[in-house]
Structure formats: structure tokens, C-alpha cells
C-alpha positions as CSV (number, residue, x, y, z in Angstrom):
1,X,-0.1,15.0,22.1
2,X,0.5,12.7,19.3
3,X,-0.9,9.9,21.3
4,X,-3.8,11.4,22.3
5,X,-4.6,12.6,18.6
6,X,-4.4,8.9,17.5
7,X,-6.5,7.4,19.8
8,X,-9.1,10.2,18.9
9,X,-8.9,9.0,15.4
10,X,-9.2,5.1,16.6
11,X,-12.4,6.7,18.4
12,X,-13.7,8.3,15.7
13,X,-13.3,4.7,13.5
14,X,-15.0,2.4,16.3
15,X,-18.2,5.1,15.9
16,X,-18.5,4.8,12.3
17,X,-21.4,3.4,10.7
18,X,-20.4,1.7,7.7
19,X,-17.3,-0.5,7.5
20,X,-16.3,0.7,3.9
21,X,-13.3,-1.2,3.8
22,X,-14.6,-5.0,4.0
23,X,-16.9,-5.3,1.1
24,X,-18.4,-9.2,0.3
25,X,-18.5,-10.6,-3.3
26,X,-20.6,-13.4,-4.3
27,X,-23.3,-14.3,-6.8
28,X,-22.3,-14.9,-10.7
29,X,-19.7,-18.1,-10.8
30,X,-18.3,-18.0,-7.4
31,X,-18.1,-21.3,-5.6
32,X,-19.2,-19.2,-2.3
33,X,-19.1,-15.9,-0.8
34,X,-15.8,-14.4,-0.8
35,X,-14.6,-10.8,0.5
36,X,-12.3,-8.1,-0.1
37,X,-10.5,-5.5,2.2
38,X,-8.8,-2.7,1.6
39,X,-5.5,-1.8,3.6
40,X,-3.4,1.4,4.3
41,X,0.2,0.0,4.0
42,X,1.3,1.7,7.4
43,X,-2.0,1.7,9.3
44,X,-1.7,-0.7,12.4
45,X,-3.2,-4.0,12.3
46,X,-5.5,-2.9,15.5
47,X,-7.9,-1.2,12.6
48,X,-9.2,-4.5,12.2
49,X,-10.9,-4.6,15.8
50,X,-13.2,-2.4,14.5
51,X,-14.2,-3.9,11.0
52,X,-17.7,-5.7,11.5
53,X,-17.3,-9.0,10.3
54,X,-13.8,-9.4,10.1
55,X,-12.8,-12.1,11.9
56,X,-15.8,-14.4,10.5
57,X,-14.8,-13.7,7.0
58,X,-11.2,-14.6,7.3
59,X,-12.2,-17.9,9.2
60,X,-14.7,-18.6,6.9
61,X,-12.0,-18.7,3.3
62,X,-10.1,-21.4,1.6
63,X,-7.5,-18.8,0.4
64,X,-5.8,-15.3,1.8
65,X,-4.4,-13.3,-1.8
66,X,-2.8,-10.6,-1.0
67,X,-0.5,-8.3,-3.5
68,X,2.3,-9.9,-2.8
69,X,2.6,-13.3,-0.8
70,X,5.9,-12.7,1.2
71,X,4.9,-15.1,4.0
72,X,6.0,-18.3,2.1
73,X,9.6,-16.6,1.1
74,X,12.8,-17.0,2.7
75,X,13.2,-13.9,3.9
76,X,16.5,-13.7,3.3
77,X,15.3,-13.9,-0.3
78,X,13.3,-10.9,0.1
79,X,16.3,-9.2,1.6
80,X,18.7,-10.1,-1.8
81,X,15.8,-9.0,-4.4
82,X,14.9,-6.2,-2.3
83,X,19.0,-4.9,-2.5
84,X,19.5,-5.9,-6.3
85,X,16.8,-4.0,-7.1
86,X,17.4,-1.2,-4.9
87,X,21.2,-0.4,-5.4
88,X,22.6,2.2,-7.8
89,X,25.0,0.9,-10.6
90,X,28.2,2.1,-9.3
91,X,28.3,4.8,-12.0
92,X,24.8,6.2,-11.0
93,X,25.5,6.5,-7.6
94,X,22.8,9.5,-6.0
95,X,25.8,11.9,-5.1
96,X,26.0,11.6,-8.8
97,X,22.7,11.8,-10.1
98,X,22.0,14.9,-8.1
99,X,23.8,18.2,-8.2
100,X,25.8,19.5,-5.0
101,X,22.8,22.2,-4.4
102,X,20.1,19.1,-4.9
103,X,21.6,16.5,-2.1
104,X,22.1,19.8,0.3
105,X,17.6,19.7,-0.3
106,X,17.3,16.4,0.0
107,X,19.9,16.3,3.1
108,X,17.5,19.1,4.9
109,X,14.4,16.7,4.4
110,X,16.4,13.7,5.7
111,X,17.2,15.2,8.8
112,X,13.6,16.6,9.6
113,X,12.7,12.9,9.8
114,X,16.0,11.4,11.2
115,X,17.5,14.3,12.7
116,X,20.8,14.1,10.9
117,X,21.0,10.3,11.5
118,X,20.9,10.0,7.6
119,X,22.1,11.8,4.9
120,X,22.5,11.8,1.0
121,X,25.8,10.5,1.6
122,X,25.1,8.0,3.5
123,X,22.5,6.5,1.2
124,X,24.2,7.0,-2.4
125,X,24.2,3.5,-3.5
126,X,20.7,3.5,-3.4
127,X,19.0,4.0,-5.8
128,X,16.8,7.8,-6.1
129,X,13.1,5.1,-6.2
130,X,14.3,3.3,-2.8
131,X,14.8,6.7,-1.1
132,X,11.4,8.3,-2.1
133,X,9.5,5.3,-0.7
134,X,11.5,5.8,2.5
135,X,10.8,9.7,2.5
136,X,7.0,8.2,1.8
137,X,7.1,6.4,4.9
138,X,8.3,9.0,7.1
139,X,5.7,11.3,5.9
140,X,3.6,9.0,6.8
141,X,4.4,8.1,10.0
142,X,3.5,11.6,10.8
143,X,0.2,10.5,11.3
144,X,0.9,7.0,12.5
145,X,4.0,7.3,14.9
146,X,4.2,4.6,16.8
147,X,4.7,2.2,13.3
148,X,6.2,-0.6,13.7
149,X,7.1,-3.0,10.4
150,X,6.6,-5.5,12.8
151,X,3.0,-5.1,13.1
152,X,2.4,-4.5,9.3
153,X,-1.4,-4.5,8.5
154,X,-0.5,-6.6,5.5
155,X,1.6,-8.6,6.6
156,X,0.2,-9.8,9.6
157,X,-3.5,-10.4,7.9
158,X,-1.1,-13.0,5.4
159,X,0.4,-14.6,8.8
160,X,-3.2,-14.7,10.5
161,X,-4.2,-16.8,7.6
162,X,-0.8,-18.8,7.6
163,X,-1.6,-19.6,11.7
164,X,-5.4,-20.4,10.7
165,X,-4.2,-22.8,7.8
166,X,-5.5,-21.0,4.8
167,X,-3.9,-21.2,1.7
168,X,-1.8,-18.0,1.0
169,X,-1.7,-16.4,-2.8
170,X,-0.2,-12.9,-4.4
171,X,-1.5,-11.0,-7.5
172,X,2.2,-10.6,-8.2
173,X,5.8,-12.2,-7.2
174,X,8.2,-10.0,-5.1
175,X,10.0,-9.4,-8.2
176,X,7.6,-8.0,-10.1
177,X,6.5,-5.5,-7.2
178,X,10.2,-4.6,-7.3
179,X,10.5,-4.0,-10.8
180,X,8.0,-1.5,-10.8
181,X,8.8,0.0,-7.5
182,X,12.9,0.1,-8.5
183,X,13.7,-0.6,-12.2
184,X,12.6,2.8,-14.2
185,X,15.4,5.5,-15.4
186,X,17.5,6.5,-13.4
187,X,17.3,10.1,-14.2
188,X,13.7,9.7,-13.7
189,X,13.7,8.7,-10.7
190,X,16.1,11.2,-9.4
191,X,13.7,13.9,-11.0
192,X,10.9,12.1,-8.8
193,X,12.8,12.2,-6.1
194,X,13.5,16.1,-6.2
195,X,9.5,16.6,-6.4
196,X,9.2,14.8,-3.3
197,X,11.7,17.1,-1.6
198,X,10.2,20.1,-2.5
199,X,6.5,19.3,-2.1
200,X,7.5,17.4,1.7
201,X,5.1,19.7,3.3
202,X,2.0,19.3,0.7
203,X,2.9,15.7,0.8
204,X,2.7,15.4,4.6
205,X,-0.5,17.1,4.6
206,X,-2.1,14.6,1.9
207,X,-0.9,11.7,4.2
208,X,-2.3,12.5,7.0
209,X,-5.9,13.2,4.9
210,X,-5.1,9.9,3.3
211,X,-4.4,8.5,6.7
212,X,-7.3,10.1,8.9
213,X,-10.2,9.3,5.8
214,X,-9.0,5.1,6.0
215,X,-9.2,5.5,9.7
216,X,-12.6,6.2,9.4
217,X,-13.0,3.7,6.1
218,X,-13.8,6.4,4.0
219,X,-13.8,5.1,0.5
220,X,-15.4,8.0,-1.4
221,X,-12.7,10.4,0.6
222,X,-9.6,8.3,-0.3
223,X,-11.0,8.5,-4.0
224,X,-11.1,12.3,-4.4
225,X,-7.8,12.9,-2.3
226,X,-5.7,10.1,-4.9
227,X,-7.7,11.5,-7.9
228,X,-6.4,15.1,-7.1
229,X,-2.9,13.6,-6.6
230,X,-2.6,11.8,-9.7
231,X,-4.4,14.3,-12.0
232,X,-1.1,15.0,-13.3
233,X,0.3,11.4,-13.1
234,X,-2.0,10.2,-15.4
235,X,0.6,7.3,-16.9
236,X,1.8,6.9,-13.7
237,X,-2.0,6.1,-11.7
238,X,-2.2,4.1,-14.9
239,X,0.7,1.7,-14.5
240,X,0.2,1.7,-10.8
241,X,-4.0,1.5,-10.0
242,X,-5.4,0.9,-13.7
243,X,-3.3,-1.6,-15.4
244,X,-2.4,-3.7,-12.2
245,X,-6.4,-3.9,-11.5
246,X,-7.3,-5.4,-14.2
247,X,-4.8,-8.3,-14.3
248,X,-5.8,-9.1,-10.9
249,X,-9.5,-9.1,-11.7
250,X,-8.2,-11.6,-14.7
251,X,-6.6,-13.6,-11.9
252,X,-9.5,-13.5,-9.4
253,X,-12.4,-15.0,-12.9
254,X,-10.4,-18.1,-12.6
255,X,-10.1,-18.1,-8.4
256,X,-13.3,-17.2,-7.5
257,X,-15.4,-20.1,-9.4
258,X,-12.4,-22.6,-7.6
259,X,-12.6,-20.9,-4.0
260,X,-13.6,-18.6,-1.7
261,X,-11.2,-15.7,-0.8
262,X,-10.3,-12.9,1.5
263,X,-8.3,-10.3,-0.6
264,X,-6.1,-8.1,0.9
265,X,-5.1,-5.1,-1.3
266,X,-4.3,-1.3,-1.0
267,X,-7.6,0.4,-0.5
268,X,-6.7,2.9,-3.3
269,X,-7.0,0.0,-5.4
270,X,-11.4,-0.4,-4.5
271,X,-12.8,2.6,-5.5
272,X,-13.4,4.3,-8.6
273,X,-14.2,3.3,-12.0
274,X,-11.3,1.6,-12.6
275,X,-11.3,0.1,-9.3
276,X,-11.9,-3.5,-8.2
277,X,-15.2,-3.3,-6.4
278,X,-16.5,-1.7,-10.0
279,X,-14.4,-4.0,-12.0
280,X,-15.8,-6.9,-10.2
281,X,-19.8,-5.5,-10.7
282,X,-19.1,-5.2,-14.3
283,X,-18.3,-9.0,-14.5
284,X,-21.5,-10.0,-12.8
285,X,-20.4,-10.2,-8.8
286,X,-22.9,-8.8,-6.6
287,X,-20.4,-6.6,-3.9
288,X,-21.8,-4.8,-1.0
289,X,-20.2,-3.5,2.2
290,X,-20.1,-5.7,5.2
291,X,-22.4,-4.0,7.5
């Protein structure tokens, strides 16, 4: 059933119109046309058979930016920053940031996903940050099942470019994507972490919305669902969409008049009036979908 849900939603995304999520910039300084495209971080990388134009804008780029350039890092690097940023201090261990009645909730919502392969215990010397992106994932995955980190959307646009000789670029290093991801309080990230447990059903639901609107690269859809998320997150949208937009619109004035580019970001990072396909209008790009 699962199955056939998913390939009604890939059906659904080949019969769509406009391909919201490849938009082309050009005009103002830039040496040529350059384009950006918005990903879902666990959509599979098959989306991209049905983007009009995508293949003929990656070929035709100097340079693939994505948010993070992980392609030219040992990845055993990625493993060591990943775990020092990810592990507990030995006296902030989870079974002793939470309270007994706390790691029985979280324990319930761990084995809905795993079914009881993991449990608080199990993951204590993580840290409360690491285990809400993993409960992120599997609520997720609800809607794509058949996930496979392998087949990262991301990640394999970065290696398509590395196999097709383009230059490869990040807005940010690995460590700073772990910083913000890992390195807040403690005890606010357990209190995070809690919310997460106890709105698991809302949160599925707003996944699979989140998930079913990119299948069918819808913009204006992803906007509304992430504005009603974050209405309440206001510092948090801030530090994560806002504040991270515009250094990367910083980065892209002095790239753009150097090279042409095919930038691969979050898609919750286009829209909006904050977003990048606004931000880059307001600096004097033309950017229009690739139709």
C-alpha cells in the first residue's frame, strides 16, 4: 500500500505544470545564467527525472554550491565532527537529562519507529539535538519509506557534479552545520526533544504535507505549512531560514559575477520574503521558474 501511494505521488509530480523547484537567475552582474533548486533532505534523488531542465542546467555550470560540500571530506572526518558534536558530556548523559517518566515517552516513540530495536538507554550518550533529528527522520520516512542515505537527494546532485567535473562549493563548513544542529543548552535541547515526543503525531502529519506539496514542487504550499510551524519559533526560523539566507546571498554577490552556478539548498530556504529567490530580486537578479 505504501508503494502504491508513492508512486501515486511520483505521478501526480511528472503531471505538474510548473517545475517550482528549479528557478534560473541571471541579469544584473552575473557572468552567465546560473540556477537554483530547491531539495527535500529525504526525498529520493529520482524527483529530479521530472524537473524540466534539469540535467541541461547542471551540465551547463562552472560550480555545484550546495549547503554543505561533504563530497571533498574524508568521510571519516565527517564521522569524528559528526560524534564530537553529537555526544553528551559524561555528566549530561540523556538518562540524566530526562526524568524516569520522560525516557518511558520518549522510549514509546522510539519503538513505534524501531520497534523496540532502540531505546533511551541505548542512546544516552547522545546528545537530546542528535536524537530529535533522528525522530525527524523517521517521521519522515513515513511518507518516503523506501529511504535510503545512500541515494541522498543532496548528496548525490554534489557527486553528479564531482563525476561531471564541476567545481564543488558549501555556504557553510561541516562544522558550522554541526554547531547549530548540536551545540545549544543542553537543557534546551532536552526540552526540544520532549516537544517532539508529544506532538509525534502532529509532526508526522506536517511531514507528510511537507513531503506530498515538494513532490508536486509546490512552493507557495511549503511556505504556508513552515510559516504555521514556526509561528511560535520565531528566533528559532530566525537563526535557521533568516540569518543563514542572508549570508549566503552575501556569499553568492561575489560568485555570481565570477561564475555560473547550480545551487542546491533546502527548498524552505526559496520562498518567502526572507527567502532566496526574493533576496536575490531585491539585489537586481532577474529569477523565474524553469518552465
Amino acid at each position: 500500500m505504501k508503494t502504491y501511494v508513492l508512486t501515486f505521488i511520483f505521478a501526480l509530480c511528472s503531471l505538474s505544470a510548473s517545475a517550482q523547484l528549479l528557478w534560473k537567475v541571471s541579469g544584473n552582474n552575473a557572468k552567465s545564467e546560473s540556477y537554483i533548486f530547491g531539495t527535500h533532505h529525504v526525498a529520493p534523488y529520482s524527483i529530479t527525472d521530472s524537473i524540466r531542465g534539469f540535467n541541461d542546467a547542471i551540465n551547463s555550470v562552472q560550480t555545484i554550491i550546495g549547503e554543505v560540500n561533504l563530497v571533498d571530506i574524508n568521510q571519516n572526518r565527517v564521522q569524528q565532527l559528526t560524534m564530537n558534536h553529537a555526544l553528551a558530556p559524561t555528566d549530561s548523559l540523556l538518562t540524566l537529562l530526562l526524568t524516569a517518566q520522560q525516557v518511558d515517552s520518549l522510549n514509546c516513540v522510539l519503538s513505534k519507529y524501531t520497534q523496540g530495536q532502540l531505546t533511551a538507554e541505548m542512546l544516552t550518550q547522545l546528545k537530546p539535538a542528535m536524537i530529535s533529528t533522528m525522530l525527524t527522520l523517521y517521521q519522515t520516512s513515513t511518507f518516503f519509506p523506501e529511504f535510503n542515505q545512500e541515494d541522498q537527494l543532496d548528496g548525490k546532485i554534489l557527486n553528479l557534479g564531482h563525476n561531471l567535473g564541476k567545481e564543488l562549493d558549501g555556504f557553510e563548513s561541516l562544522e558550522e552545520q554541526l554547531s547549530f544542529l548540536f551545540d545549544s543548552p543542553l537543557h534546551v535541547q532536552a526540552q526540544q526533544l520532549m516537544e517532539t515526543v508529544r506532538h509525534d503525531s502532529e509532526a508526522v502529519d506536517t511531514a507528510k504535507n511537507l513531503a506530498y506539496a515538494y513532490m508536486n514542487q509546490d512552493l507557495q504550499k511549503i511556505e504556508e505549512i513552515m510559516s504555521a510551524e514556526m509561528q511560535n519559533e520565531s528566533d528559532f526560523a530566525k537563526r535557521l531560514i533568516t540569518d543563514r539566507n542572508k549570508r549566503w546571498l552575501s556569499k553568492l554577490e561575489s560568485i555570481l559575477p565570477e561564475k555560473s552556478a547550480f545551487i542546491v539548498v533546502g527548498c524552505g530556504h526559496l520562498p518567502g520574503k526572507d527567502g532566496l529567490l526574493e533576496g536575490l530580486k531585491n539585489k537586481g537578479y532577474k529569477v523565474e521558474a524553469v518552465k
